[in-house]
Biotite code that builds the C-alpha atoms (Angstrom):
import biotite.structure as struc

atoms = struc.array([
    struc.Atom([16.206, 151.522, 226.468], chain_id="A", res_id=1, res_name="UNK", atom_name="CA", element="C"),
    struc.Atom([15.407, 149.991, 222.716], chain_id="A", res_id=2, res_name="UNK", atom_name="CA", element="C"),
    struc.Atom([11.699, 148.838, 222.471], chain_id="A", res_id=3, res_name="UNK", atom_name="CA", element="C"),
    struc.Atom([11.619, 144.971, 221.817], chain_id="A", res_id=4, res_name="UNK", atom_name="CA", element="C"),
    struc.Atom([8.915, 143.650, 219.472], chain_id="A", res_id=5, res_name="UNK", atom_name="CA", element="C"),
    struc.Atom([7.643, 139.849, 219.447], chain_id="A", res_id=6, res_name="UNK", atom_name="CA", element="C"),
    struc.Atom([6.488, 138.548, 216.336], chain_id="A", res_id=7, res_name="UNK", atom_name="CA", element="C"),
    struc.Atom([4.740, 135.070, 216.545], chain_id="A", res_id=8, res_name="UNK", atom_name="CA", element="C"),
    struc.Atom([4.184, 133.432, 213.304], chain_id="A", res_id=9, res_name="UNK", atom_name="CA", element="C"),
    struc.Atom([2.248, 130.108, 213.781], chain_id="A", res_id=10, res_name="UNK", atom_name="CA", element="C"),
    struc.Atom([0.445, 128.242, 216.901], chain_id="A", res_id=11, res_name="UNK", atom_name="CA", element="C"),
    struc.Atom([3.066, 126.432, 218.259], chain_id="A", res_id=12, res_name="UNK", atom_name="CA", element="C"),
    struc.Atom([2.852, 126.137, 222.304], chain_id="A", res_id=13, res_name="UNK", atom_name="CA", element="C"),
    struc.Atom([6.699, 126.437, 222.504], chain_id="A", res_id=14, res_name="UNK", atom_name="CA", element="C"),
    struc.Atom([7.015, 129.254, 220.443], chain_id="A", res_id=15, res_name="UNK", atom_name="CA", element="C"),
    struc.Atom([4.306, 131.393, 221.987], chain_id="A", res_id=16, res_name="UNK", atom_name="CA", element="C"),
    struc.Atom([5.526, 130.215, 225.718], chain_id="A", res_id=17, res_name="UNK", atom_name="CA", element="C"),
    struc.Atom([9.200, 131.078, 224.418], chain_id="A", res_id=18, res_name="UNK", atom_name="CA", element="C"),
    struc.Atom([8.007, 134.806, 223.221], chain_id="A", res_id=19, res_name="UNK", atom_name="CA", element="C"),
    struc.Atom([6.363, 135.114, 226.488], chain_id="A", res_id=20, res_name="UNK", atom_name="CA", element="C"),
    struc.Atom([9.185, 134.309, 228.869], chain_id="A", res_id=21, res_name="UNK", atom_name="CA", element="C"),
    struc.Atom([11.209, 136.906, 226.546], chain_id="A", res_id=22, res_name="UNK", atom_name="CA", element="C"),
    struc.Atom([8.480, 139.342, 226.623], chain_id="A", res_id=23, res_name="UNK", atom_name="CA", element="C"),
    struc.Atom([7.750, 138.880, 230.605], chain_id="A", res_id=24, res_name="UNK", atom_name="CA", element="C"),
    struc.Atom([11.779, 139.434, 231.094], chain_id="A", res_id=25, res_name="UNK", atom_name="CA", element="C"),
    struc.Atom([12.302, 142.185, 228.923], chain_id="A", res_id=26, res_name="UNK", atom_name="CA", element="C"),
    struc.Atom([9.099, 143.995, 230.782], chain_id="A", res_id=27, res_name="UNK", atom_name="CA", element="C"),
    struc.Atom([10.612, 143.268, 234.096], chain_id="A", res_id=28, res_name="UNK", atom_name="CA", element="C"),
    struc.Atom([13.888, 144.934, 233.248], chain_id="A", res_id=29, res_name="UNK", atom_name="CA", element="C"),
    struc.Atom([11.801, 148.216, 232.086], chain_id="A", res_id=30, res_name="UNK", atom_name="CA", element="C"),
    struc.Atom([11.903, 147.914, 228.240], chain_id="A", res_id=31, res_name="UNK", atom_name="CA", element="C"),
    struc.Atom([8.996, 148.352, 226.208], chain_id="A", res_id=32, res_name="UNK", atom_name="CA", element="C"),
    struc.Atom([7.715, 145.217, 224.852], chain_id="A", res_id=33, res_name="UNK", atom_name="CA", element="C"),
    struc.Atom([4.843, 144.661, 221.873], chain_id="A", res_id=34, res_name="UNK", atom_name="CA", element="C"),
    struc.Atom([3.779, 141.394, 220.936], chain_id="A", res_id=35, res_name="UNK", atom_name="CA", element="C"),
    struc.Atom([2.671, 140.931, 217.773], chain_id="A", res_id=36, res_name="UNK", atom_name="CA", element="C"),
    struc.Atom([0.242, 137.276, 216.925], chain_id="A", res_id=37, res_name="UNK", atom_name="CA", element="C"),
    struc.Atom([0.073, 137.082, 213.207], chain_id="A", res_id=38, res_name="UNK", atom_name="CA", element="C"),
    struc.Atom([-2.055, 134.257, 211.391], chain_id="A", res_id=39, res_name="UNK", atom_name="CA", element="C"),
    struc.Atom([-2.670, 131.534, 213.581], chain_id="A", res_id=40, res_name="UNK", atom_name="CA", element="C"),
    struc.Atom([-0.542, 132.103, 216.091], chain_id="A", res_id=41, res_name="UNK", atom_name="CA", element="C"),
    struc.Atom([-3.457, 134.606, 217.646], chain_id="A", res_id=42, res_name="UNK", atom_name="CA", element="C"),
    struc.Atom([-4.483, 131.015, 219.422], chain_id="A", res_id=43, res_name="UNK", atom_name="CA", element="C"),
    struc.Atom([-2.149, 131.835, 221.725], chain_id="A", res_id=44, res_name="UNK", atom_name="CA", element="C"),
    struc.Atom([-4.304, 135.624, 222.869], chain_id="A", res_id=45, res_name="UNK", atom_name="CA", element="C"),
    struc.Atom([-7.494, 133.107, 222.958], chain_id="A", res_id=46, res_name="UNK", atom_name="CA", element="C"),
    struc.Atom([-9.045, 133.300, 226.121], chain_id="A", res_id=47, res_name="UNK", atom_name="CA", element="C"),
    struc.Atom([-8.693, 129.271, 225.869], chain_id="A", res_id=48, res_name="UNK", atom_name="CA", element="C"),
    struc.Atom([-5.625, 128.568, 224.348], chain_id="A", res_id=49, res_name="UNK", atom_name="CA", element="C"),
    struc.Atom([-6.112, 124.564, 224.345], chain_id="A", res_id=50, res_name="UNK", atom_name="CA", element="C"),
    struc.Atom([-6.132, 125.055, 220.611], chain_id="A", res_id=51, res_name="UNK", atom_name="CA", element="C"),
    struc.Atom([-2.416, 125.592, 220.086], chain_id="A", res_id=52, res_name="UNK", atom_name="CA", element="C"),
    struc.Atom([0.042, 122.865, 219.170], chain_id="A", res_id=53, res_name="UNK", atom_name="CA", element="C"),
    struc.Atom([1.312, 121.208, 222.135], chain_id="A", res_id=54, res_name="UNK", atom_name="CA", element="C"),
    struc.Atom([-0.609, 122.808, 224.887], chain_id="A", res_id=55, res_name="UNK", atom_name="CA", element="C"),
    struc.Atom([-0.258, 119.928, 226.856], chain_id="A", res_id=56, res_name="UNK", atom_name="CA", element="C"),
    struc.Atom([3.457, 120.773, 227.883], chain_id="A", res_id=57, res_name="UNK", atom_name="CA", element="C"),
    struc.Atom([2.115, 122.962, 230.190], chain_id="A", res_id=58, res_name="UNK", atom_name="CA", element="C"),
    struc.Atom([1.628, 120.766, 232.572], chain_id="A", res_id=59, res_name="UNK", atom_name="CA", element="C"),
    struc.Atom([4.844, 119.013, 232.075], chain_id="A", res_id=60, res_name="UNK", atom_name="CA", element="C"),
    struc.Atom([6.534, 122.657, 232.384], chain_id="A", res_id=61, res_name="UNK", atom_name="CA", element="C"),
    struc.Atom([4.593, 123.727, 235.703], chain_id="A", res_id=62, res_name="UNK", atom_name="CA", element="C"),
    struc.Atom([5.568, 120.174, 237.312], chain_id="A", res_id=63, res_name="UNK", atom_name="CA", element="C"),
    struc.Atom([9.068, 121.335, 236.020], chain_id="A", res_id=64, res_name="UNK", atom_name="CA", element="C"),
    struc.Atom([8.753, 124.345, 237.900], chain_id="A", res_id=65, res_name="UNK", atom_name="CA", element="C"),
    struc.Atom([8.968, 126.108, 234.602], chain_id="A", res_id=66, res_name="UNK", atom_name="CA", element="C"),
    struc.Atom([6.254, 128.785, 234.178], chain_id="A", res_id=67, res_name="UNK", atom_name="CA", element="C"),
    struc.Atom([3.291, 128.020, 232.874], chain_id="A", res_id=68, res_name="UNK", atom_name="CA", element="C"),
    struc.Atom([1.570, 130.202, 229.934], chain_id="A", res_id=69, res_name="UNK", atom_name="CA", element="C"),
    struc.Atom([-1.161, 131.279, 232.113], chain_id="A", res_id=70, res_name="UNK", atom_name="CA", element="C"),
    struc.Atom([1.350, 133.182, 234.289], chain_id="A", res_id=71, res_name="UNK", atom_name="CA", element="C"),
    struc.Atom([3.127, 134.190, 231.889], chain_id="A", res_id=72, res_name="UNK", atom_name="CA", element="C"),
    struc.Atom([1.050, 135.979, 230.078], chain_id="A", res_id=73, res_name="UNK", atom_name="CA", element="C"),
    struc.Atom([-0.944, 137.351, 232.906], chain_id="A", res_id=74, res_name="UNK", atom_name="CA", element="C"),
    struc.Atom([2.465, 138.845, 234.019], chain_id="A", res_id=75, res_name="UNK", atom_name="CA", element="C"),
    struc.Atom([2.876, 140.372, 230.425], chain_id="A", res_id=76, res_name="UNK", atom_name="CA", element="C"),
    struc.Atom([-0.398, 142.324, 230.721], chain_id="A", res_id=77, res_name="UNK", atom_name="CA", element="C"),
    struc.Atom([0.345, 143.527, 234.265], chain_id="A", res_id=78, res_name="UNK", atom_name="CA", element="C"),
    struc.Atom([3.456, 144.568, 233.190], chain_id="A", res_id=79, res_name="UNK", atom_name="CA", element="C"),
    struc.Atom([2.280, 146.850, 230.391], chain_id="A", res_id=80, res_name="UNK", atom_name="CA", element="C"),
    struc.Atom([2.987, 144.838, 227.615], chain_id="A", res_id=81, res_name="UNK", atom_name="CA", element="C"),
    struc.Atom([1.260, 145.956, 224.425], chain_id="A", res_id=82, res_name="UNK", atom_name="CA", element="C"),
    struc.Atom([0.062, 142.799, 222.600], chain_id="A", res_id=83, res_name="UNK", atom_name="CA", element="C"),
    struc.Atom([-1.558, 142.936, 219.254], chain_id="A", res_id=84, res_name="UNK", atom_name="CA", element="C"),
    struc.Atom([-3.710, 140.702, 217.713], chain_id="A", res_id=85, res_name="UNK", atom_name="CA", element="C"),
    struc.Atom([-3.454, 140.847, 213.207], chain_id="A", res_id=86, res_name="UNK", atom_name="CA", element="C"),
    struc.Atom([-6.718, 141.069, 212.286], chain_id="A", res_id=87, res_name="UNK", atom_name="CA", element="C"),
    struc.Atom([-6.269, 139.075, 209.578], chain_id="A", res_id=88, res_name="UNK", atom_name="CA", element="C"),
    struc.Atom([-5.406, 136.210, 211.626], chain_id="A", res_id=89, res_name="UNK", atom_name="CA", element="C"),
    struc.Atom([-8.327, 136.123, 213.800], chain_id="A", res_id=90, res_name="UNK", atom_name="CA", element="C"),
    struc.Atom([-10.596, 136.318, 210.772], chain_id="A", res_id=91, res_name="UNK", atom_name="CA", element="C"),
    struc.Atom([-8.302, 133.203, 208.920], chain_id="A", res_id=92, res_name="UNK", atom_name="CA", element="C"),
    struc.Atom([-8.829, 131.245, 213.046], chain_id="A", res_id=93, res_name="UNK", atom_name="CA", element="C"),
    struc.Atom([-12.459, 132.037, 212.771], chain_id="A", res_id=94, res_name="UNK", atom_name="CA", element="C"),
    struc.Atom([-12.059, 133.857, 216.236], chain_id="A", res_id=95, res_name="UNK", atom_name="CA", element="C"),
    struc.Atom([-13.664, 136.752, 216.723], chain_id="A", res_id=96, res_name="UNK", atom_name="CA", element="C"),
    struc.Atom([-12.490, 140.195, 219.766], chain_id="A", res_id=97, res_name="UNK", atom_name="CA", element="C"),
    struc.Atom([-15.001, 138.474, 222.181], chain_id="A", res_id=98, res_name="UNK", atom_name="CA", element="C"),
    struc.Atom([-12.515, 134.823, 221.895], chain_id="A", res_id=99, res_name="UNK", atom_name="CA", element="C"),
    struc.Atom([-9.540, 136.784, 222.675], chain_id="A", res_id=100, res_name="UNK", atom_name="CA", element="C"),
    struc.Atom([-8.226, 137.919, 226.457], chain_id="A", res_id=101, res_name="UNK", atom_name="CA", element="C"),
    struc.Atom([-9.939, 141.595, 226.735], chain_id="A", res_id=102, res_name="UNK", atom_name="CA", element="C"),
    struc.Atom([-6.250, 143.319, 227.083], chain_id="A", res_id=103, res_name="UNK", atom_name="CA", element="C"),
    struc.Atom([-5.556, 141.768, 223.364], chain_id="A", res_id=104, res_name="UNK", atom_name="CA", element="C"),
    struc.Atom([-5.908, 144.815, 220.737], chain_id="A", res_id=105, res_name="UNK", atom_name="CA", element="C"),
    struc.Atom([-6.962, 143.936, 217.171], chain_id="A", res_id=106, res_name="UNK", atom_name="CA", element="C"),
    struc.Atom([-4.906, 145.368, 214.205], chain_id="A", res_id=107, res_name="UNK", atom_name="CA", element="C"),
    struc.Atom([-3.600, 145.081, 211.192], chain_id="A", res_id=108, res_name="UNK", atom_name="CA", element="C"),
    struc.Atom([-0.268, 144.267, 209.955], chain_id="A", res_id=109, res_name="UNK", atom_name="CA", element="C"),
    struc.Atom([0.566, 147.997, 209.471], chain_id="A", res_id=110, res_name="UNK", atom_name="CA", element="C"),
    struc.Atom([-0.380, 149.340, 212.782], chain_id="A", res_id=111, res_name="UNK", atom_name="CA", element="C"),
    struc.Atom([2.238, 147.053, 214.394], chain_id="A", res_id=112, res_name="UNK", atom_name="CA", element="C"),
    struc.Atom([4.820, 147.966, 211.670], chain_id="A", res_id=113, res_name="UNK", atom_name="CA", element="C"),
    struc.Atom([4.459, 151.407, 212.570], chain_id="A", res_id=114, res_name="UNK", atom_name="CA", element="C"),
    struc.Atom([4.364, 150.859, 216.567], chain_id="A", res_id=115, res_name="UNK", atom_name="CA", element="C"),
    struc.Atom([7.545, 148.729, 215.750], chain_id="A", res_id=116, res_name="UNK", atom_name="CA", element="C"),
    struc.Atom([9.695, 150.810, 213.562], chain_id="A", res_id=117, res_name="UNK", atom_name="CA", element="C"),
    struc.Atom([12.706, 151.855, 215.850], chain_id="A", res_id=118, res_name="UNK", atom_name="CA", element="C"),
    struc.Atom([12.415, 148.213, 217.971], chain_id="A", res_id=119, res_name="UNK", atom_name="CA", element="C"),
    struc.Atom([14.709, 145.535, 218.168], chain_id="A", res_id=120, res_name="UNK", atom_name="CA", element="C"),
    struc.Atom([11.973, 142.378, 216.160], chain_id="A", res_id=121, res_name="UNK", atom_name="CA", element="C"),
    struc.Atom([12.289, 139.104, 217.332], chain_id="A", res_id=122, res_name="UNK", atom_name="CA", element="C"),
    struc.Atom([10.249, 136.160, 215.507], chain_id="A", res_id=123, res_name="UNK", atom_name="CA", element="C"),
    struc.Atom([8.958, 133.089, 216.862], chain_id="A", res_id=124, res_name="UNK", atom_name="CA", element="C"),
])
């Protein structure tokens, strides 16, 4: 089965929530997922992700029943998920490896063009 890499390209709540529900499904049917945070969008690997745009539709989502980004990507870790942090974009957030979740791997842009070069690349 084709590897599927995320890209996420800014700090938008939906977008990152939308990459994880992709990345959580793909996982669950057995592909090989890498997620990929470039600039600011490495907010969303932030141990406290308050700082993205829009956070507060998580609560609207969970009282949806939709869910929420915590579990989400919790289940992406469990599941193997490789997600990438540019390094780059933590530098440009100010962040620094001890901000992010400990399962977040810091890289640059490269490293996840190689890991990604025969994988179907979505970008959020």
């Amino acid at each position: 089965m084709r590897m599927m890499a995320i890209i996420l390209a800014d700090r938008s709540f939906e977008r990152a929530h939308h990459a994880f529900v992709l990345a959580a499904g793909a996982l669950a049917l057995g592909r090989e997922v890498i997620l990929f945070a470039g600039g600011l969008s490495v907010e969303a690997l932030r141990l406290d992700w308050s700082g993205l745009e829009g956070a507060e539709l998580n609560q609207v989502f969970q009282e949806r029943r939709v869910a929420g980004f915590d579990t989400l990507r919790s289940a992406i870790f469990e599941l193997g998920g490789e997600v990438l942090a540019c390094e780059a974009g933590v530098k440009a957030a100010g962040l620094s490896e001890h901000d992010l979740c400990p399962e977040v791997r810091i890289c640059g842009v490269t490293t996840f063009l190689e890991r990604s070069a025969d994988a179907q690349i979505l970008s959020l």
